[in-house]
matplotlib code that plots the C-alpha trace (Angstrom):
import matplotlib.pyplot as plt

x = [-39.0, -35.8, -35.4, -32.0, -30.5, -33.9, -34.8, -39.0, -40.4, -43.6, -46.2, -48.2, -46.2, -46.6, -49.2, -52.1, -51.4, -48.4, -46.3, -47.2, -46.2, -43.1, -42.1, -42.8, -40.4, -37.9, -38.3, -37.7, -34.7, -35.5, -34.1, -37.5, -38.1, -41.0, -43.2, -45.4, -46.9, -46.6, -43.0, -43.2, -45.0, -42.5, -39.6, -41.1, -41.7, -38.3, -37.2, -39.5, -37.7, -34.1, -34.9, -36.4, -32.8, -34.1, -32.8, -35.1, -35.2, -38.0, -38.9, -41.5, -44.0, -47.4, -47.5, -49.7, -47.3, -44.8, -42.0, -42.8, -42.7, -39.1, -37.9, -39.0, -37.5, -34.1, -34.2, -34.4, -31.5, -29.3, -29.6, -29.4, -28.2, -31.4, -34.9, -36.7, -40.7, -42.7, -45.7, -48.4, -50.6, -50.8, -54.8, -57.1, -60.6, -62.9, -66.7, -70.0, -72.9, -73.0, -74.7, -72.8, -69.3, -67.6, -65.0, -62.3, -63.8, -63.1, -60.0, -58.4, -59.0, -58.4, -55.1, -53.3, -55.3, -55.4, -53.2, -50.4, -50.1, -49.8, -47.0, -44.9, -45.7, -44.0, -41.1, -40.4, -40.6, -38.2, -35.6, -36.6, -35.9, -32.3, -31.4, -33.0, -33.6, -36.9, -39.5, -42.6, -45.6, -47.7, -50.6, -53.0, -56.7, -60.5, -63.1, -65.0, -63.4, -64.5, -68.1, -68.3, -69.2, -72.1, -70.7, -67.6, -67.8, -64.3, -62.6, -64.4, -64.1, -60.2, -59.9, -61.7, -59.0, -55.9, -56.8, -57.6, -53.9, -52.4, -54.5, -53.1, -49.3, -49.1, -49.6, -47.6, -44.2, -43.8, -40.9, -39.5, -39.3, -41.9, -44.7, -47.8, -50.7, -53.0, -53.7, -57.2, -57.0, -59.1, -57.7, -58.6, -57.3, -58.8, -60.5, -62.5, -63.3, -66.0, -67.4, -70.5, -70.5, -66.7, -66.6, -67.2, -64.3, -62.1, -62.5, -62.0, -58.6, -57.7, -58.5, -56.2, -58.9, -58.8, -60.3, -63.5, -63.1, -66.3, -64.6, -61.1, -62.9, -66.7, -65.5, -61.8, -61.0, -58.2, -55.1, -52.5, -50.2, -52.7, -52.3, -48.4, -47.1, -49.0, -46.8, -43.8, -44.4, -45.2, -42.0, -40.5, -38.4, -41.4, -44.0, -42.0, -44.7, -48.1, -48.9, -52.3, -54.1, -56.4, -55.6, -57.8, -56.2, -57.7, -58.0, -57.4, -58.6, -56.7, -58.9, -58.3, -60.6, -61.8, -61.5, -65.2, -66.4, -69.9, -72.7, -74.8, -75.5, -77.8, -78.0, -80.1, -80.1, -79.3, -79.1, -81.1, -83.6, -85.3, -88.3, -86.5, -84.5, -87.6, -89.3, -86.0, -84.8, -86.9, -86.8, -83.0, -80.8, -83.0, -81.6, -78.6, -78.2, -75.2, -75.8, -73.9, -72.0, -70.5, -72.4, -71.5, -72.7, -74.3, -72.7, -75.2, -76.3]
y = [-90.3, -91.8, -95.1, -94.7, -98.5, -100.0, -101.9, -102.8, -104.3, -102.7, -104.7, -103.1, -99.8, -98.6, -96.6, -95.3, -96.2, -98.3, -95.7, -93.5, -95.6, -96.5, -92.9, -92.0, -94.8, -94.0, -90.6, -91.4, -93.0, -96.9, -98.7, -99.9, -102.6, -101.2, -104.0, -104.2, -106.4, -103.0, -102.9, -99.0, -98.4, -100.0, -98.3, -94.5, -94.9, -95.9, -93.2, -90.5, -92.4, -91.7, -87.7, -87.4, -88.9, -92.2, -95.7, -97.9, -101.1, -102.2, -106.4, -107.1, -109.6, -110.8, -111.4, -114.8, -117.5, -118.4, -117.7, -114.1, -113.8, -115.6, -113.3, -110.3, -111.0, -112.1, -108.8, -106.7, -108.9, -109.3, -105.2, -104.0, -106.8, -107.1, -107.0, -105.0, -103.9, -106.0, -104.2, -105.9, -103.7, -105.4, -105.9, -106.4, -106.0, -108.1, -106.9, -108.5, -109.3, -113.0, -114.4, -113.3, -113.6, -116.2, -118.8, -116.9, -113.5, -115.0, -116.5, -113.8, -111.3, -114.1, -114.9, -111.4, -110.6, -113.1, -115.9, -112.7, -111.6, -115.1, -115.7, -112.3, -112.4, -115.9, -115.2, -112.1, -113.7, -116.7, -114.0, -112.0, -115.0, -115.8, -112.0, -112.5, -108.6, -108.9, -107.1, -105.5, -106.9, -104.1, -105.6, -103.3, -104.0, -102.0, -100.7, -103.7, -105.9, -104.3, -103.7, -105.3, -104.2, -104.5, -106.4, -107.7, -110.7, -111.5, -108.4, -108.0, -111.8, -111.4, -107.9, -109.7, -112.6, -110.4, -108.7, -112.0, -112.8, -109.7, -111.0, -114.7, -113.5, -111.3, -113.8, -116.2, -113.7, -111.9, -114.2, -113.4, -109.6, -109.5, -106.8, -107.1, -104.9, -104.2, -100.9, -99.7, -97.0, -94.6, -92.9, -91.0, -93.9, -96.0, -98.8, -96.0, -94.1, -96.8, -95.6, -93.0, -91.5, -90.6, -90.1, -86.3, -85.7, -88.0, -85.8, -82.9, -84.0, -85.5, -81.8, -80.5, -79.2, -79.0, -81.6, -80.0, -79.9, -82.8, -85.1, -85.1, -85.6, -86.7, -89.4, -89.7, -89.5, -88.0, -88.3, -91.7, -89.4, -88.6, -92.6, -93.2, -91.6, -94.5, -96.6, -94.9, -95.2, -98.8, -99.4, -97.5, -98.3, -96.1, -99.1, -101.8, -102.2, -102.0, -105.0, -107.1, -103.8, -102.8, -99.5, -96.7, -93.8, -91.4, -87.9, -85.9, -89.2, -92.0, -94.3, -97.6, -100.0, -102.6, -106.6, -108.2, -108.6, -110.1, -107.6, -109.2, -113.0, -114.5, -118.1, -120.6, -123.9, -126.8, -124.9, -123.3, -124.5, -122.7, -122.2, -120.2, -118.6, -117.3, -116.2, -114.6, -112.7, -110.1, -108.8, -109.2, -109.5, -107.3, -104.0, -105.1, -106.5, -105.1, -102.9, -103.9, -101.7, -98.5, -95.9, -92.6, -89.4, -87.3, -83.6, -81.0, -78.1]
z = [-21.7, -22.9, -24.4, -25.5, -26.0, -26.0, -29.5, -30.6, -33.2, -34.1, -36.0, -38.8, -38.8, -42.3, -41.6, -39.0, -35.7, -36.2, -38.0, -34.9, -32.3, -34.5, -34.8, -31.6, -29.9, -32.4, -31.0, -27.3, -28.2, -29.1, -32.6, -34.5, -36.1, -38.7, -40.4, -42.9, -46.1, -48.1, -49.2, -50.1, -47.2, -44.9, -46.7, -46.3, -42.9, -41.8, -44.1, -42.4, -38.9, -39.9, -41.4, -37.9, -36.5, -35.4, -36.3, -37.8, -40.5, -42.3, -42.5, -45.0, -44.3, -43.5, -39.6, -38.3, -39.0, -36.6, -39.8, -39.4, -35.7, -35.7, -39.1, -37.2, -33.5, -35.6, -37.7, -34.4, -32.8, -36.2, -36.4, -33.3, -30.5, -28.4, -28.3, -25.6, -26.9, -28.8, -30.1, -32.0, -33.7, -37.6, -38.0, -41.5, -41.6, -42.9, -42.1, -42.9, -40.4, -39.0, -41.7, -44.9, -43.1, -44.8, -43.4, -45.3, -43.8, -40.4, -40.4, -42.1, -39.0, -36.3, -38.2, -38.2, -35.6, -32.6, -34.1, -35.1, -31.6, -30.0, -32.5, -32.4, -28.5, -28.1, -30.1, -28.3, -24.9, -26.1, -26.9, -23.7, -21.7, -23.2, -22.3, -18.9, -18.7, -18.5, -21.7, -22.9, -24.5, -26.0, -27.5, -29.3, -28.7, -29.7, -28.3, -30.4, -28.5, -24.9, -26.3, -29.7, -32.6, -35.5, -38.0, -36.9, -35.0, -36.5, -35.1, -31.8, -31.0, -31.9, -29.8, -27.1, -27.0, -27.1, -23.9, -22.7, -23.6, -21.7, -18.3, -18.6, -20.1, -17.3, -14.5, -16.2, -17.5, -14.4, -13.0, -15.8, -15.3, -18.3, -18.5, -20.9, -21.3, -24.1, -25.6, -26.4, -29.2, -30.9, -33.7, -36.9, -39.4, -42.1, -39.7, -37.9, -41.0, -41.4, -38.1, -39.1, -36.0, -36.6, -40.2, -40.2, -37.7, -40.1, -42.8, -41.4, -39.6, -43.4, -44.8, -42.0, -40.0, -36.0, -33.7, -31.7, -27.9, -28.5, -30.8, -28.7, -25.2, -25.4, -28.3, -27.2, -30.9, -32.6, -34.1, -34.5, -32.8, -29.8, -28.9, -29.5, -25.8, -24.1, -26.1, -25.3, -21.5, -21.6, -23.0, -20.6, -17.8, -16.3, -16.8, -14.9, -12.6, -14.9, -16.4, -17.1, -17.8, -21.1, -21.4, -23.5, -24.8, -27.8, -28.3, -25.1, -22.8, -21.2, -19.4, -17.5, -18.1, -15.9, -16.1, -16.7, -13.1, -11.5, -11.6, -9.6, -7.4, -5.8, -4.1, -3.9, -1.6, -3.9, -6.9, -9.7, -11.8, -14.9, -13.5, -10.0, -12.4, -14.7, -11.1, -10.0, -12.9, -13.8, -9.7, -9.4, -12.4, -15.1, -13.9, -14.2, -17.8, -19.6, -22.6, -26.0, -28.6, -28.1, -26.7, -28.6, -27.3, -29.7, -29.5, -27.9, -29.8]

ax = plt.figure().add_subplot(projection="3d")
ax.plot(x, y, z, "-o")
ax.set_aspect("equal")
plt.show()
């Protein structure tokens, strides 16, 4: 995959999954924009870029405001001519269950979260449309936000609302030559660390131990790395015709998943009432109720 002449800015790319994908385009050939709010951390990756042979710069601030999404669309064009990938992958966490979240616990998350990818995406696509060469909007989503998640409403409802934003900036950017699609990770990194059904596997990875054939396939987890050629190929010249899609990728597994569709209908003349609804349900629409959460399996002895 080459991506020679191509230049991205890559959200949250200190660390975890953003440093992956940051290296890994920097690898195929792109000029990087890396970002984070850790000024050391943003420095050592574009460090660990150039000893690798790529070309990268770091820009140093907190995405969410429109300031930020400008300062980092101007820092790829002041460096490097042109913009071509925008990927937005900076996230916090905030968890608590519904009724201890506070109002500050929630607006953090939907403001780097949901409020940061609307921003960056805009200012990428106002550049995109002055080079009229068309782009990439990579926007990184979560399994939370396909299934959700205890304890986060903040997170899943802002994961939920980014692919969302891929489904309606895909309709509305493909005049413009324009693709957008969100990513669905699952990686070994300090978000899913939280995750007890993952923890174990986290710290063997972090004590340089291998991946089980279980963990890589049955749980599609692994490492950052493992989720940064999906990236890469969306990016790509490759891509030009995907676009709209939540895509999963983790471990050894990529996976397409599906837009929310109708499970079931049924019709009634003049409409429904609660009481034909009451008689109706249990016979036609119980079977097909929608579980909630992520369904881990449990690894067979």
């Amino acid at each position: 995959m080459d991506l020679t002449g191509k230049v991205a800015v890559v959200t949250g790319s200190g660390r975890g999954l953003g440093l992956a994908y940051a290296k890994a385009l920097a690898g195929a050939g792109a000029a990087v924009v890396v970002n984070d709010v850790d000024e050391a951390a943003a420095a050592a990756a574009v460090e660990e870029i150039a000893d690798a042979g790529g070309r990268a710069v770091a820009e140093v601030v907190a995405v969410g405001t429109t300031e930020a999404a400008e300062a980092l669309v101007g820092r790829a064009v002041a460096e490097f001519g042109r913009l071509d990938a925008m990927v937005t992958n900076a996230g916090v966490l905030r968890d608590r269950v519904l009724w201890k979240m506070t109002d500050d616990d929630f607006d953090s998350v939907v403001h780097v979260h949901l409020r940061g990818t609307f921003t960056c995406a805009r200012a990428a696509v106002v550049r995109f449309r002055e080079q009229g060469t068309g782009g990439r909007l990579i926007l990184v989503g979560s399994p939370a936000g396909q299934r959700g998640n205890f304890g986060q409403t903040n997170y899943s409802a802002a994961k939920a609302g980014i692919v969302g934003f891929a489904r309606t900036w895909a309709m509305e950017l493909a005049r413009a030559g324009v693709t957008v699609n969100a990513v669905v990770p699952v990686a070994a990194t300090a978000m899913t660390e939280t995750i007890p059904a993952l923890q174990a596997y986290a710290a063997a990875l972090r004590a340089g131990e291998s991946m089980p054939p279980f963990a890589r396939r049955a749980l599609a987890f692994g490492t950052p790395a493992d989720a940064a050629g999906l990236v890469v190929f969306l990016a790509s010249d490759e891509a030009e015709d995907v676009t709209g899609q939540a895509i999963g990728v983790g471990g050894d597994r990529l996976s397409l998943w599906t837009h929310p569709t109708q499970a079931v209908a049924a019709f009634a003349d003049g409409g429904w009432d609660a009481d034909s609804i009451a008689e109706t349900w249990p016979t036609l629409f119980a079977s097909h109720e929608q579980t909630v959460g992520e369904r881990l399996p449990e690894q067979k002895s």
